[in-house]
C-alpha positions as CSV (number, residue, x, y, z in Angstrom):
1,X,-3.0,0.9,24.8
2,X,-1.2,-0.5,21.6
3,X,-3.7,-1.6,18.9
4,X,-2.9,-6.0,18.7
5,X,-1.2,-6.5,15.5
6,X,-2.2,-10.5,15.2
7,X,-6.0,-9.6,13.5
8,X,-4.1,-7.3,11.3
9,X,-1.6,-10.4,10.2
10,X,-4.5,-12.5,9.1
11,X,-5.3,-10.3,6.8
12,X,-2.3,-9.3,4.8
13,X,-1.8,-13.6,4.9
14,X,-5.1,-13.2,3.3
15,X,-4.3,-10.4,0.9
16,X,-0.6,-12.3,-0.3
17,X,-2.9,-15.6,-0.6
18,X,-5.5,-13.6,-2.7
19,X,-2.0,-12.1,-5.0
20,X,-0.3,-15.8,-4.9
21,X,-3.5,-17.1,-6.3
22,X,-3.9,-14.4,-9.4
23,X,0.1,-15.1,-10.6
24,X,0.2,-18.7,-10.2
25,X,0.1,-20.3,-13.7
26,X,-0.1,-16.6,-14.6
27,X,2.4,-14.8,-17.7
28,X,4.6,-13.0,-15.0
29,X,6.0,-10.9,-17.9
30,X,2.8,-9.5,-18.8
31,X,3.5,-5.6,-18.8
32,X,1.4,-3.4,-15.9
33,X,0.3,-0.1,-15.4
34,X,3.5,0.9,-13.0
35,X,6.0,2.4,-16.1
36,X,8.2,-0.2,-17.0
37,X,7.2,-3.1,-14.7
38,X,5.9,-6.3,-15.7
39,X,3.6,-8.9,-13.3
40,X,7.7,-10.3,-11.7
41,X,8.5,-7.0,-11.3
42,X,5.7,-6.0,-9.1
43,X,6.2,-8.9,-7.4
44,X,9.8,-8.7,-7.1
45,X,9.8,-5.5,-5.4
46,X,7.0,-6.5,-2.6
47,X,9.6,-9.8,-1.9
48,X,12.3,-7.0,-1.8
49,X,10.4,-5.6,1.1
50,X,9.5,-8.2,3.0
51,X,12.9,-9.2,3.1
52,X,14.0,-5.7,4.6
53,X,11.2,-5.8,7.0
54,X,12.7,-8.7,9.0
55,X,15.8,-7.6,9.1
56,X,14.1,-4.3,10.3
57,X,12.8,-6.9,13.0
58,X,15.6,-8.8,13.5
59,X,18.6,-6.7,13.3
60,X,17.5,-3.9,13.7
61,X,20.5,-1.8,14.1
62,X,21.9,-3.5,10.8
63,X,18.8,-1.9,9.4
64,X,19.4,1.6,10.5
65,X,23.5,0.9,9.5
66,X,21.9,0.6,5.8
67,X,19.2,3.5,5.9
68,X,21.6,6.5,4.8
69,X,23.0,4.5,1.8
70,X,19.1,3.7,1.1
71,X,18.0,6.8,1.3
72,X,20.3,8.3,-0.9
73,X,19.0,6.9,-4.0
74,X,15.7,5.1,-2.8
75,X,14.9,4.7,-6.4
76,X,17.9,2.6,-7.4
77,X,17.3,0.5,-4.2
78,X,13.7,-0.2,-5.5
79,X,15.3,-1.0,-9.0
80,X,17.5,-2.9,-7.4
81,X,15.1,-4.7,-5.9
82,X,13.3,-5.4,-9.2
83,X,16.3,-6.4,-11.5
84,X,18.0,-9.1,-8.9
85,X,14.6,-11.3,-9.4
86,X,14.5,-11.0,-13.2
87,X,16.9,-14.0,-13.9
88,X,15.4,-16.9,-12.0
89,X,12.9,-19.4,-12.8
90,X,9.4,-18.3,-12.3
91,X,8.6,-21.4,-10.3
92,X,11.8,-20.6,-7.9
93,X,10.9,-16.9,-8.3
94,X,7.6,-17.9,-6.8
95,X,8.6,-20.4,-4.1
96,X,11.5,-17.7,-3.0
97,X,8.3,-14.7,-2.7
98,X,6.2,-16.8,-0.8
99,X,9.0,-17.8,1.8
100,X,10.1,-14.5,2.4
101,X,6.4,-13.1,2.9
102,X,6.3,-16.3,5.6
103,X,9.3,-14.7,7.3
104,X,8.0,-11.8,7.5
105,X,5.0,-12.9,9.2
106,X,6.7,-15.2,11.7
107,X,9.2,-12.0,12.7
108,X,6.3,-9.7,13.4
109,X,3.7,-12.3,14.8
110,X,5.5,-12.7,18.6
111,X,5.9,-8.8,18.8
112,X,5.1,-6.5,21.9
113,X,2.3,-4.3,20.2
114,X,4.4,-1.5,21.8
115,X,7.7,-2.2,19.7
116,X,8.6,0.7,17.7
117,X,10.0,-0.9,14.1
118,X,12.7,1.0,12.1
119,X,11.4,1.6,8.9
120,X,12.6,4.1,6.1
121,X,10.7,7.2,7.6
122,X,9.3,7.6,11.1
123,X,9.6,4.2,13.3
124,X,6.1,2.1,13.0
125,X,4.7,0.0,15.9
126,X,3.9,-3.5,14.5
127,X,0.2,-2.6,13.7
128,X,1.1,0.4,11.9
129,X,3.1,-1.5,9.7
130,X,1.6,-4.4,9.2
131,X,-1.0,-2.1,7.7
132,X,1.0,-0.3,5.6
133,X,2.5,-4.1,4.6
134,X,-1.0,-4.8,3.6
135,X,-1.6,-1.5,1.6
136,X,1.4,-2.4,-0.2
137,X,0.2,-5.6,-1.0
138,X,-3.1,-4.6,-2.5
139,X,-1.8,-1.5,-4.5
140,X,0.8,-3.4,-6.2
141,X,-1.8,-6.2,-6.7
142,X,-3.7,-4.2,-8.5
143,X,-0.9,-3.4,-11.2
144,X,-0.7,-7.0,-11.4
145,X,-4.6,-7.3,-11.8
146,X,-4.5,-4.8,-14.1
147,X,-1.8,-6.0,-16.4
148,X,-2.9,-9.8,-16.5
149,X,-6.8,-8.6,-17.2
150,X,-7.8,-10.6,-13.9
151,X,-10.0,-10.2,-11.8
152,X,-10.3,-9.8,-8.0
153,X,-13.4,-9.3,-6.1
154,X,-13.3,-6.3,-2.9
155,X,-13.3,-7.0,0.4
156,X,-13.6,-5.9,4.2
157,X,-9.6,-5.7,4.1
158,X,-10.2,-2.3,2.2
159,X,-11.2,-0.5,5.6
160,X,-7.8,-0.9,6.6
161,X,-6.2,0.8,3.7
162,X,-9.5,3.5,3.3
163,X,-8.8,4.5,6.9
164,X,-5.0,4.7,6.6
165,X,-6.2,7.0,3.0
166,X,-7.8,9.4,5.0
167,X,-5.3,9.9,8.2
168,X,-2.6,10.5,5.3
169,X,-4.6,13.4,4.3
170,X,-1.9,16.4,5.6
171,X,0.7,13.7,4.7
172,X,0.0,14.4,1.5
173,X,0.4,18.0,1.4
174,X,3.5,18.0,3.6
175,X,5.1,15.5,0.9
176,X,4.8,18.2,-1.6
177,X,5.9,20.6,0.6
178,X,2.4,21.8,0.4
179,X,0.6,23.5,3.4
180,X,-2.4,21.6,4.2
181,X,-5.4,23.6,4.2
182,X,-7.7,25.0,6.7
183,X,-10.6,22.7,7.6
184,X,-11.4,18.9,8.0
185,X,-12.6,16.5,5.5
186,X,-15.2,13.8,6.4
187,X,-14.8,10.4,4.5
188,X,-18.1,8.3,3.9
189,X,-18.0,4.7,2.0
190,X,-19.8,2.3,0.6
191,X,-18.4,-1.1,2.3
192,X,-18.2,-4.0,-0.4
193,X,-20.8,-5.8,1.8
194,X,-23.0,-2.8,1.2
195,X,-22.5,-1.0,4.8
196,X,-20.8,2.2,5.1
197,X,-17.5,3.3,6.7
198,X,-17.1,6.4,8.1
199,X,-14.1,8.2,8.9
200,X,-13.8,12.1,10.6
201,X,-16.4,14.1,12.4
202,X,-20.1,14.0,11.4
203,X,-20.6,17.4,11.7
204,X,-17.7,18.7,8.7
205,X,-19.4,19.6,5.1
206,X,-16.3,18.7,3.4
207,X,-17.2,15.6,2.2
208,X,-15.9,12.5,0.1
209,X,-18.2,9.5,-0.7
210,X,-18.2,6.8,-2.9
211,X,-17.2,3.1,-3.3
212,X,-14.7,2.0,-0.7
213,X,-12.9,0.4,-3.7
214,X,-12.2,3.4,-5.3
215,X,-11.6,5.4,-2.6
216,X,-8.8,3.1,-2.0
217,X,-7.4,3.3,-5.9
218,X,-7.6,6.8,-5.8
219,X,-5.2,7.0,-2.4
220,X,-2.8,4.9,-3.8
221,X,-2.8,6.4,-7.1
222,X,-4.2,3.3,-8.8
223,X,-6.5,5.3,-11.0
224,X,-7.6,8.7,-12.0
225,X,-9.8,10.3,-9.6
226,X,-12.2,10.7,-13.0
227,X,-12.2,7.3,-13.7
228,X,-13.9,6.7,-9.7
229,X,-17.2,7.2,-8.4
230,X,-16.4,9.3,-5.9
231,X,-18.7,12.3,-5.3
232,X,-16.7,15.3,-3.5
233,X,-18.7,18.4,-1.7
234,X,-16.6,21.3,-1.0
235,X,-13.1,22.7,-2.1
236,X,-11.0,21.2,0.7
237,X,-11.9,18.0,0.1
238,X,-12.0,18.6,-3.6
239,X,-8.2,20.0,-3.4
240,X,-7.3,17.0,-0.9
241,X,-7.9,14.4,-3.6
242,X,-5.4,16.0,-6.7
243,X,-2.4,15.4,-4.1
244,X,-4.0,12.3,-2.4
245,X,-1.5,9.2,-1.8
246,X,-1.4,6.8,1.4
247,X,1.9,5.5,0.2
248,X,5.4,6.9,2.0
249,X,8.0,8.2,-0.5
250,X,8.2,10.9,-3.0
251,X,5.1,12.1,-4.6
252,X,3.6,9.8,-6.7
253,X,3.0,10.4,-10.1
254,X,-0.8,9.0,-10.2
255,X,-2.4,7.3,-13.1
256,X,-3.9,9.0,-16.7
257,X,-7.6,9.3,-17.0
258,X,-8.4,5.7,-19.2
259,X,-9.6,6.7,-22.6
């Protein structure tokens, strides 16, 4: 039975209201971790996304017309993205983002939870990519976090991105062209309210545990796994988080250790 996508959309409203907060007022040229970006930047490229995502809903065979052209240089689309935004006001910049991201919403909200959504990889259903939406959302928030010194306080929305971390696991190896190895990793977290997540059989001694929170920077390549407080028992899961990333795309180049 297809997993209802509506909870899911709550939350990534929730996780673009916790972003729109942090930038409004904010120094949207402020420089961020992500090499070369500023705070518009960042910002530009999730409202580049959303925009692609409903015509991925909409029209979708316009979408798949566009893919091979994407796909051939993914990273000039992204810059592309990116440099279109740079010349408008920040207040229209801003008004422009947020009625995009509503778009977005509106297409997915009336899907069948069995739709199958073109996207640039495998085809999602709505719930699958409305999660990977709100991983988007977050990871990218953080470089906009980051670069404006703000703050942001964790919440339950990390389980969503902490379990898509750890079903990305051979994902990751098969990105590099890496083989995955032999054996199972078992993923236990500290929930910000205190409780713990689990993820993968109880019985596997391959084991990573820590703060949700930085389980979930360390997936998306938000920070050095040295700079986390995760605590790793035995060498597949030790070897499963210097290639981890829960985002698609080529592999990542991660963050340095902070001085």
């Amino acid at each position: 039975m297809a997993t209802d996508h509506r909870p899911l959309l709550d939350d990534l409203r929730a996780e673009q209201a916790d972003l729109a907060r942090v930038v409004t007022g904010a120094d949207l040229s402020a420089p961020t971790p992500a090499d070369g970006w500023d705070v518009r930047d960042s910002l530009a490229h999730l409202a580049g996304s959303d925009v692609e995502a409903v015509r991925a809903v909409t029209d979708p065979d316009g979408f798949l017309a566009l893919l091979p052209s994407v796909g051939a240089d993914i990273d000039g689309f992204i810059q592309g993205q990116v440099t279109s935004r740079r010349g408008t006001a920040p207040e229209v910049f801003l008004a422009e983002w947020q009625q995009g991201f509503d778009a977005m919403v509106d297409a997915f909200a009336p899907l069948d939870p069995a739709t199958k959504v073109p996207w640039y990889g495998p085809p999602m259903s709505p719930a699958s990519f409305v999660t990977a939406r709100l991983m988007e959302y977050w990871a990218h928030g953080q470089d906009v976090v980051d670069g404006l010194g703000a703050e942001r306080l964790p919440t339950a929305r990390l389980r969503h991105i902490a379990h898509l971390g750890f079903r990305t696991r051979s994902f990751a190896y098969a990105n590099r062209g890496l083989p995955v190895p032999p054996g199972d990793v078992r993923v236990e977290l500290t929930a910000p309210d205190g409780g713990t997540w689990s993820f993968g059989d109880p019985d596997v001694t391959d084991v990573v545990a820590g703060p949700a929170l930085d389980f979930c920077l360390l997936v998306t390549q938000r920070r050095h796994r040295e700079d986390t407080a995760l605590v790793v028992t035995g060498p597949v899961a030790d070897d499963w988080l210097d290639v981890a990333q829960v985002f698609a795309g080529p592999p990542g180049p991660g963050r340095d250790k902070r001085a």
